[in-house]
C-alpha positions as CSV (number, residue, x, y, z in Angstrom):
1,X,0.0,0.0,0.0
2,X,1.5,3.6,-0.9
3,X,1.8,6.0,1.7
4,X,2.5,9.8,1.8
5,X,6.4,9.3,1.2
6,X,5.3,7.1,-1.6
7,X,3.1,10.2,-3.1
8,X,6.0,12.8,-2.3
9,X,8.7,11.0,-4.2
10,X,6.5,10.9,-7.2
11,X,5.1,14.0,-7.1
12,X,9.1,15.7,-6.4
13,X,10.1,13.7,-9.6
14,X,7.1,14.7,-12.2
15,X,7.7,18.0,-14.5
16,X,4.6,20.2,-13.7
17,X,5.7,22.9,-11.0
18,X,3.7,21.7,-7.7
19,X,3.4,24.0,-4.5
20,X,1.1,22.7,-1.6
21,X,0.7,25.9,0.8
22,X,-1.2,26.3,4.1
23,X,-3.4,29.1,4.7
24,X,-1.9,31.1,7.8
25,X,-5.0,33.3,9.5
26,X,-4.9,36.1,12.0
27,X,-6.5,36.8,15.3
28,X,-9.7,38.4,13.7
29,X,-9.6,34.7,11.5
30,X,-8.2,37.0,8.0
31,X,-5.9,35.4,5.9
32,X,-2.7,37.3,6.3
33,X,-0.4,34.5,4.6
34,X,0.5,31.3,3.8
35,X,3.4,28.4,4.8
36,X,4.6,26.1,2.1
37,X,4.2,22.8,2.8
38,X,5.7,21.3,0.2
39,X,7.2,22.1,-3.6
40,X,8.4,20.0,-6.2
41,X,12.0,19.5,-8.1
42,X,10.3,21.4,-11.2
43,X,8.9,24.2,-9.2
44,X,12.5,25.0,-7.2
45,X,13.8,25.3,-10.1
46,X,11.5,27.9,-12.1
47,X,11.6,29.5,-8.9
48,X,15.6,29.6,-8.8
49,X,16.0,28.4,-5.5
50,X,13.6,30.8,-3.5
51,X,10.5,29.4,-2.4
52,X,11.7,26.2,0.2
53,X,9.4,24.3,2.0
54,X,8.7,25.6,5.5
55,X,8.8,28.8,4.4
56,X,6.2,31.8,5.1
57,X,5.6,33.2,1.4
58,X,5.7,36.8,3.3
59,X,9.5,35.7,3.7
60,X,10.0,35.5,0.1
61,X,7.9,37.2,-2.2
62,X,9.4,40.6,-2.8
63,X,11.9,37.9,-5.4
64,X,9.3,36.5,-7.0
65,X,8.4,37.9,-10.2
66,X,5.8,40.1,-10.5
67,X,4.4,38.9,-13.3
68,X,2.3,36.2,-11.3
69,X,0.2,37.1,-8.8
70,X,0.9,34.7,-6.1
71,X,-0.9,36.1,-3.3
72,X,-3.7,37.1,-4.5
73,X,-4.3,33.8,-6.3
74,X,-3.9,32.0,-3.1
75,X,-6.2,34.0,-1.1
76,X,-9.0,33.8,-4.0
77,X,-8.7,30.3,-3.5
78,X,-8.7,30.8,0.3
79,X,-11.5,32.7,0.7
80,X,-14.2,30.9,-1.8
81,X,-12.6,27.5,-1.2
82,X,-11.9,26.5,-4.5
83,X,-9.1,24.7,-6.8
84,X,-7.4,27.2,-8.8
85,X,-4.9,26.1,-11.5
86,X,-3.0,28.7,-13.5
87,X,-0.8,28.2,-16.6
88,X,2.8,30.6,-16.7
89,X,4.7,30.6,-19.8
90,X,8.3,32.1,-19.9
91,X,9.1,34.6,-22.9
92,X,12.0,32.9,-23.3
């Protein structure tokens, strides 16, 4: 039977960039930010090294590009509770 280590090696191995994040709320029960939790091989590297897991994205995101709105499509999907999947192409 697979367990999560099973599920982590093959998802750190496959070439779509994954980041599982956490939702982080304050006092008045807001979201303010969000932990990673866990990234991929593919998704270190398109982020150059950055983003690590364990990671509060407030720590980071002023060297993310700002071409991709990462915090605002994490708290869209925070606050109506859906799945949201986005495609980023380089322009290289």
């Amino acid at each position: 039977m697979l367990n999560l280590e099973d599920f982590k090696i093959f998802l750190r191995e496959i070439s779509p960039s994954i980041l599982i994040a956490k939702p982080i709320f304050d006092e008045n029960n807001s979201f303010k930010d969000f932990s990673i939790e866990f990234i991929n091989k593919s998704f270190e590297n398109f982020t150059k090294g950055i983003v690590k897991e364990n990671q509060l994205f407030s720590e980071f995101s002023k060297k993310l590009s700002p071409n991709i709105p990462w915090f605002e499509i994490s708290k869209e999907s925070v606050d109506y509770g859906k799945k949201i999947v986005k495609n980023y192409y380089s322009d290289v």
